[in-house]
LOTOR-375445 format. One line per 8 residues: number of its first residue (from 1); for each residue x, y, z of C-alpha. Coordinates in steps of 0.2 Angstrom, whole numbers, plus 2048, in hexadecimal, padded with zeros to 3 digits. Last residue first. Example, Ala and Ser with C-alpha at 12.3 -4.5 7.8 and 13.67 -1.06 7.14 Angstrom:
// LOTOR-375445
2	844,7FB,824 | 83E,7EA,827
***
This chain:
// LOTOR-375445
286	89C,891,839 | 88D,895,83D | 88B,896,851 | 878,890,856 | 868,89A,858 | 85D,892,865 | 84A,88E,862 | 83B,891,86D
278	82A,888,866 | 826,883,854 | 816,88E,850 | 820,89C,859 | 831,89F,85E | 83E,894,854 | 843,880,851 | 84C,876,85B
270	853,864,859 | 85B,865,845 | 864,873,84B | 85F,888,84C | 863,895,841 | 872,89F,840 | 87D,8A9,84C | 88C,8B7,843
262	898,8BB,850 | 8A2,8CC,84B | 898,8CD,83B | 89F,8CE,82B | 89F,8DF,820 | 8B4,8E0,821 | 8B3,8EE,82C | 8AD,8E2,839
254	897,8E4,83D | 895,8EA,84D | 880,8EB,849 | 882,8DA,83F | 88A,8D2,851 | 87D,8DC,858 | 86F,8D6,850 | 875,8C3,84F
246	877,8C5,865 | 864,8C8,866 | 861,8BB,85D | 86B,8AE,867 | 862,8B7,877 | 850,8B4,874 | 847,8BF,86A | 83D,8CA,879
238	82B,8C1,87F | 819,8CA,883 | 811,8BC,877 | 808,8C7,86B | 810,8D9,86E | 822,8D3,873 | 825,8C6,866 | 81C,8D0,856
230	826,8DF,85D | 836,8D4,85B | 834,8CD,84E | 831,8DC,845 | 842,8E5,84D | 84E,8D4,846 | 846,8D9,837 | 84A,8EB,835
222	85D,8E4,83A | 860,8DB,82D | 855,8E8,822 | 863,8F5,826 | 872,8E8,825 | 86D,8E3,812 | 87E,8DE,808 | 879,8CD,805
214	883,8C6,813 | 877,8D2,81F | 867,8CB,815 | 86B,8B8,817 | 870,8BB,828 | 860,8C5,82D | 855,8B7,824 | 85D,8A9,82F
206	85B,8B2,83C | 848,8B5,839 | 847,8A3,836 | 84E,8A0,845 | 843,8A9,850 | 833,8A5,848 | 826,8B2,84F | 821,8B6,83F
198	81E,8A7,836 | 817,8AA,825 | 81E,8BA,823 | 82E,8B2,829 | 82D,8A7,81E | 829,8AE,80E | 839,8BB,812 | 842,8AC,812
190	83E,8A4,801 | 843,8B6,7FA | 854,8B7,801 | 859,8A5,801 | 862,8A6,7F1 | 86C,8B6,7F6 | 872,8AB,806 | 877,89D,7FD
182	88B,89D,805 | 88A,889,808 | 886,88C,81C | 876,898,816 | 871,889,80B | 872,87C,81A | 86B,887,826 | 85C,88A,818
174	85B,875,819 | 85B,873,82B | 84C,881,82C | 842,877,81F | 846,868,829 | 83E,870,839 | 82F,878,82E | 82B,868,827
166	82B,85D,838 | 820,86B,840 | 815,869,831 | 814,855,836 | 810,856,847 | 802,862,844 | 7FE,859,839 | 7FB,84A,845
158	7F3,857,852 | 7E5,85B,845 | 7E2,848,841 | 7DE,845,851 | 7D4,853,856 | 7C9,854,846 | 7D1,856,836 | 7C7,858,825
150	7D2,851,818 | 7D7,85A,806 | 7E8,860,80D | 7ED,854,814 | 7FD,857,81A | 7FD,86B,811 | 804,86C,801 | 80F,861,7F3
142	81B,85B,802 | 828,84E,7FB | 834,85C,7F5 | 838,861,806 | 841,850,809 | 84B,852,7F8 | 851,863,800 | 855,85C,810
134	861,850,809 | 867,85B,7FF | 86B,869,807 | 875,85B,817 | 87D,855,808 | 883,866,804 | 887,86A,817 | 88F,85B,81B
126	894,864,82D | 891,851,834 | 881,856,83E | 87A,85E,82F | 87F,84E,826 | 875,846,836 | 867,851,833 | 865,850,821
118	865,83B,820 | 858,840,82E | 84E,84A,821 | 84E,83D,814 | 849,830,81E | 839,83B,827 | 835,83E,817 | 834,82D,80F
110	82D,828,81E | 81F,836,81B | 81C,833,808 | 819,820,80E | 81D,810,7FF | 815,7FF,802 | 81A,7EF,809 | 80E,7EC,813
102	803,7FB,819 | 7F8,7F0,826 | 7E7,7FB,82C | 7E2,7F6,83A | 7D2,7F8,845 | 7CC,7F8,856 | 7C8,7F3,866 | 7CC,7E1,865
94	7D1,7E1,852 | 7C8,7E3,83F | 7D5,7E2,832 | 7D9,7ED,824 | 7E3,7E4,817 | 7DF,7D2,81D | 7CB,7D8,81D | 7D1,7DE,80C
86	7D1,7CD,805 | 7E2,7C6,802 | 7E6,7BA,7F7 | 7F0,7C1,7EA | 7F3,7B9,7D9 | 7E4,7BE,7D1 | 7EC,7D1,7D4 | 7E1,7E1,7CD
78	7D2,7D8,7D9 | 7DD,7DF,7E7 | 7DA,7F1,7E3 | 7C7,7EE,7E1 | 7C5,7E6,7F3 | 7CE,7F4,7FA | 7C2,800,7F7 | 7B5,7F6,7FC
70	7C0,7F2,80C | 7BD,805,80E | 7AA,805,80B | 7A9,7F7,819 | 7B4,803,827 | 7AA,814,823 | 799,80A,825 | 7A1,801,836
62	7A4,814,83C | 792,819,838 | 78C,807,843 | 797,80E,852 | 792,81F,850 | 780,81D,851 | 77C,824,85F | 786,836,85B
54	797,83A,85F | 79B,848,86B | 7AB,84A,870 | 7B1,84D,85F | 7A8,843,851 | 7B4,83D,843 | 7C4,83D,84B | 7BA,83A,85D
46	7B2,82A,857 | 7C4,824,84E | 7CD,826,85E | 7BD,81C,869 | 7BE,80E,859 | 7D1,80A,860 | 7E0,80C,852 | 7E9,7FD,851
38	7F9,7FE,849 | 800,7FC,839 | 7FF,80B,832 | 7F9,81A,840 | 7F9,827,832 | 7F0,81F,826 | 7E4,819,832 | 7DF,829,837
30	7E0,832,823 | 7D5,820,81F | 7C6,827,82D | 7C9,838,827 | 7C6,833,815 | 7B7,827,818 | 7AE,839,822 | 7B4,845,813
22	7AC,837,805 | 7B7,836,7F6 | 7C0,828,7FC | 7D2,824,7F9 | 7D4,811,7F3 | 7DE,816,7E5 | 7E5,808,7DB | 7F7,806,7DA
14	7F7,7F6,7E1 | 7EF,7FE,7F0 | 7F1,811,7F0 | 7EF,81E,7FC | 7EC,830,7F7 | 7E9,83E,803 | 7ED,84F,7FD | 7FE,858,802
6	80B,84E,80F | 7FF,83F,811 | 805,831,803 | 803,821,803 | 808,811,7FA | 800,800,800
***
């Protein structure tokens, strides 16, 4: 079973789609989708599709969703005489619950999460270029949004969640990355996206002041470290954290030579910046 989350949901059995058009089907595939290979109790699916709250016949609904799923499924396998299973074998019924086995099957998100820990550790090593690339082939996975075209209810909502959070640190690794390889004019308008996007992001808004001073550009360097921090203090009452704070003086004693006495960059693989992501730490670029 191939699937693939990170954008519109599409799941594939012997290469036949057994997404369902119906939003209710859809979350209920999104849930199991997500939880592979493990059971996922009936009380979880209940409160994905009807919050606290689920109606009397929730139990007999749920069953519904289940039955037109193994429909699905039931087309898919026909494609293969030689494969015995049913798609009760594919997505099984268990004490408490049901499960939905991937097999063998391809997964945009492993893929992802393989990609971007390559990344890391070649971040780790000082492989800068491998470390681009890597995470740049992992970014290349998401077409949008993880599930873009899915209702999410409580479960499913904390699972992209999860995942955006997973984007946004790998997207940060790989713009360290660039900035370390001397990319800084490149990254210039992808940054100043971002942190428009994220405004209380601490290290992307280090990242963007570094890319602007190396690119001849103290004066908005320094306009944007003053943006961040207004946004900071007037809607969470905070000051940029002290890493930052150190880029904008380092770039407001720059050396005659147009660098930086110390010059901080963004954050590692394990912290990310203020805001949707948390509190971040700025770390030495070498």
């Amino acid at each position: 079973m191939d699937t693939d989350i990170l954008g519109t949901l599409a799941v594939r059995e012997r290469g036949v789609s057994i997404t369902p058009t119906a939003p209710k089907p859809r979350q209920v595939l999104a849930l199991l989708v997500l939880q592979a290979d493990q059971m996922v109790p009936v009380g979880m699916l209940s409160e994905e599709l009807w919050g606290g709250r689920p109606p009397r016949s929730a139990r007999p609904t749920l069953q519904t969703y289940i039955l037109q799923l193994r429909e699905l499924i039931t087309v898919a396998l026909r494609r293969d005489a030689a494969d015995a299973r049913t798609a009760k074998d594919v997505l099984l019924t268990v004490p408490g619950g049901y499960l939905l086995k991937s097999g063998e099957g391809g997964s945009d998100v492993r893929e992802f999460e393989r990609l971007a820990g390559l990344g890391y550790r070649a971040m780790d090593a000082a492989d800068f270029p491998g470390a681009a690339r890597h995470l740049r082939a992992a970014l290349a996975l998401w077409s949008g949004p993880p599930l873009a075209d899915v209702h999410a209810g409580m479960h499913l909502a904390t699972e992209v969640k999860r995942l955006e959070e997973s984007r946004l640190c790998a997207l940060d690794q790989r713009i360290e990355a660039d900035l370390r390889l001397g990319r800084h004019r490149e990254l210039l308008a992808e940054l100043t996206v971002l942190v428009s996007r994220y405004p209380t992001h601490e290290s992307l808004c280090g990242q963007y002041m570094l890319a602007l001073y190396r690119s001849g550009r103290r004066g908005e360097a320094l306009d944007a470290y003053q943006r961040l921090r207004a946004t900071l203090v007037r809607s969470l009452g905070l000051e940029p954290s002290a890493a930052l704070s150190k880029l904008q003086r380092s770039i407001l004693m720059a050396r005659p030579d147009g660098s930086p006495a110390t010059a901080p960059g963004p954050a590692g693989p394990g912290s990310t910046g203020t805001g949707p992501t948390g509190t971040g730490r700025l770390a030495p670029v070498g």
